[in-house]
N, C-alpha and C positions, 0 to 999 in steps of 0.2 A: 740877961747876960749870955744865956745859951746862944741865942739868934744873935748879940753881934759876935761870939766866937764864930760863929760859923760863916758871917757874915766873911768875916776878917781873912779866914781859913779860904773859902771861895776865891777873895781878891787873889791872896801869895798863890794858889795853885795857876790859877789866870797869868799872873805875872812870871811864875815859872815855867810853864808853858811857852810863853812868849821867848823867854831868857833863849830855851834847848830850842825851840822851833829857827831861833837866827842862827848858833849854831850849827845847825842840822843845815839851815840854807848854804853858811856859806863854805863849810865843811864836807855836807855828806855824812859825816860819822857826828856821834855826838847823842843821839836819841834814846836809847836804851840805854847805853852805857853811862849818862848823867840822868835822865830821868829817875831810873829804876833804883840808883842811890840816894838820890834825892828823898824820895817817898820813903826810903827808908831813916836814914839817919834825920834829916830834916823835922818828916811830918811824922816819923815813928807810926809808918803803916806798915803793918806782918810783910816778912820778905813774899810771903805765897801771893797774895792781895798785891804789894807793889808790882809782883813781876806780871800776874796777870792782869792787871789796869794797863801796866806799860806798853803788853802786846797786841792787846784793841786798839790804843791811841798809834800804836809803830802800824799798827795795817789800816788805820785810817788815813796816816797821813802822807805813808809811802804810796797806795793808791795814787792819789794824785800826782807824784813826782814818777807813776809808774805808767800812769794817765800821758806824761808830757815827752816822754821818753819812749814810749809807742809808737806816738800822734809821728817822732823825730828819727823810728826806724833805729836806732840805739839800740836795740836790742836782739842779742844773738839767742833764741828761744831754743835752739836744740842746749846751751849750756844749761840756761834756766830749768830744762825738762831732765838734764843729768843732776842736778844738783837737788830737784826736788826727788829726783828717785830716793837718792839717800837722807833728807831731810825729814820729808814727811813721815816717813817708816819712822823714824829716830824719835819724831816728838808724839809719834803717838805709845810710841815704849814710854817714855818718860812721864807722860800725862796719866797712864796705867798704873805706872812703878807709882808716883805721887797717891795716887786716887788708892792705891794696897797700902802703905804706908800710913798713908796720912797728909794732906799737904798743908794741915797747919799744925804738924806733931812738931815736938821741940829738933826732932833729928832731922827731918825735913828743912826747917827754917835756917838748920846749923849748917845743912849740905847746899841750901839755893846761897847763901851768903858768903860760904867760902867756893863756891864755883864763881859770884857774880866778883867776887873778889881777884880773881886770878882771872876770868877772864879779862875784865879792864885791865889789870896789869902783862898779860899778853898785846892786849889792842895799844896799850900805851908804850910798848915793845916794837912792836911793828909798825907804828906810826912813825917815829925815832930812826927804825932802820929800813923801812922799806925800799928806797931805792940802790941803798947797797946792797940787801940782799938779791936782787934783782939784778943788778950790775953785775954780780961774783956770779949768780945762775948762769946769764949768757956770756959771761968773760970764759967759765970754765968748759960751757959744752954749749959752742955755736948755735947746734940746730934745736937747741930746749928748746921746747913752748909750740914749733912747729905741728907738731902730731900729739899731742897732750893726750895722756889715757884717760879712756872715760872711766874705765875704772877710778882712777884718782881725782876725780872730780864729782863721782856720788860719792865714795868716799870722804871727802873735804864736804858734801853735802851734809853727812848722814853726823858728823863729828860737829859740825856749825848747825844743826837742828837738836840736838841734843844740849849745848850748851842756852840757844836759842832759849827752847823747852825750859829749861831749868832757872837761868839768869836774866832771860832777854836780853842778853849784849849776845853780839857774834854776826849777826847778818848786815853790821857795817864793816865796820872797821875791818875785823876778821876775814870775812867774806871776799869783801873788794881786793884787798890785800893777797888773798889765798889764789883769786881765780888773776890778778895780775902777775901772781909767780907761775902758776900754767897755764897761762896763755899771754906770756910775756909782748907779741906783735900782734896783739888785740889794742885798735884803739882804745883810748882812755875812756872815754864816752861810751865807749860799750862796754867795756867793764864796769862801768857805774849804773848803766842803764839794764843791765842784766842781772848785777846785786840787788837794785832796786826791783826790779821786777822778780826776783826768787821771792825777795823778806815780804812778799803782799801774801802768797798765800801760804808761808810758812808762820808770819805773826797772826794770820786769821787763825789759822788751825788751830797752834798752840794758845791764841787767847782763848776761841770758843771750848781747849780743853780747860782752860783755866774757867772758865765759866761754869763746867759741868761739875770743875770739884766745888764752886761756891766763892772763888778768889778774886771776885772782879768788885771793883766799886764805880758803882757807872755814875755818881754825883763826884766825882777825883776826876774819873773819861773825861765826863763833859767841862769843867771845868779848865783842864790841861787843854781841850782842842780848840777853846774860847782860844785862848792865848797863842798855841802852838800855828795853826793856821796861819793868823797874819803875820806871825813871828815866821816863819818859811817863808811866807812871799818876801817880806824885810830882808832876808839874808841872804835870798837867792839873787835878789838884784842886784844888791851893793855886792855880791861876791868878788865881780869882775877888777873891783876899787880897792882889794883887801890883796897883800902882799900872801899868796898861800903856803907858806913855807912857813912865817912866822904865826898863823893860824892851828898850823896840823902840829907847830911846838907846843904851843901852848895848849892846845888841848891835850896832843899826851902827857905833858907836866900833869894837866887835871888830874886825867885819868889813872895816870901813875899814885899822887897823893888821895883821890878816893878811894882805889884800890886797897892801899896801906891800910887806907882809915877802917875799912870793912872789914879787913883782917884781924884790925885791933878793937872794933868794937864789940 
């Protein structure tokens, strides 16, 4: 009975995987932010465990999409290299602060669950309004985005590795969002190619610090990347075929009612 539990348990992570890997293709967002709830309320894995399985499989699988977006020059590396200043700094406080604490004490579990909480419900905020808020930036001061401080983009680093660190949501949704508000006449493709290419070695760190407190389940990893993999190449292609307006709705609906759900669970 144990072997076909686990049997069973095996397939649904496979299949979930797959589910957020199309997703993630035809979206961008969607990775952390459904996976790491998933794991949670779903498969009732410890929020510390879920978020750190999430951040091995989120830097496994953004490699490759960081792989293809290199290969395409999409990527503006002095942003990448401010974002990680204040990033990495962030989750190595947070992986310390956890490893003092505790990061499967009951107040720990209670602090990753209402941050993964609130952060989907930001992401599911900022999906909703991003192009108005965007709109009203350069409605109200022309030259925004022009000369962007770097201060305010390790900054927006160091605040998106922190929540990173804690929830694993933040290095999509967030991210992309945050660097298309300062750097409003940054093509679209480099803002997606430069988010993608931060979250590789800011999900490496923060996993391998999840690793050091003991929070990884590397039979869930492998499992989810069976699935996630061919699920990303599936979403990235039909993308082009998907209305994306009615996509980036529906996903913040999601993320908005998991949000809730983590709040009340």
């Amino acid at each position: 009975m144990d072997l076909l539990h686990a049997l069973v348990a095996h397939q649904l992570y496979i299949i979930s995987g797959f589910v957020v890997g199309i997703l993630v293709g035809l979206t961008g967002v969607g990775g952390g932010s459904l996976m790491t709830p998933l794991l949670i309320l779903l498969f009732r894995i410890h929020p510390a465990t879920a978020v750190g399985t999430d951040l091995l499989y989120a830097a496994a699988t953004k490699t490759a999409g960081a792989s293809v977006h290199g290969v395409a020059k999409s990527i503006d590396w002095r942003i990448v290299g401010l974002l990680a200043l204040g990033s990495l700094p962030a989750t190595v406080i947070v992986i310390l602060s956890l490893a003092h604490f505790g990061a499967a004490s009951p107040a720990a579990s209670k602090l990753i669950s209402i941050t993964l909480a609130i952060a989907l419900l930001i992401s599911a905020t900022l999906l909703f309004l991003k192009q108005r808020i965007l709109n009203a930036a350069t409605r109200r001061n022309p030259d925004f985005g022009l000369k962007a401080s770097a201060g305010l983009t390790v900054a927006t680093g160091f605040v998106v590795g922190v929540l990173v660190a804690l929830s694993s949501v933040g290095a999509g949704a967030l991210g992309a969002v945050a660097l298309a508000f300062l750097y409003p006449r940054l093509p679209t493709l480099k803002i997606v190619g430069s988010d993608v290419a931060h979250a590789v070695p800011l999900a490496l760190l923060a996993g391998l610090g999840h690793w050091w407190l003991g929070s990884i389940n590397f039979g869930v990893l492998f499992s989810l990347l069976l699935g996630s993999i061919p699920g990303v190449i599936l979403g990235s292609v039909t993308a082009r075929f998907v209305p994306e307006v009615a996509l980036r709705s529906a996903l913040a609906v999601m993320l908005a009612v998991v949000g809730l759900k983590m709040l009340t669970s």
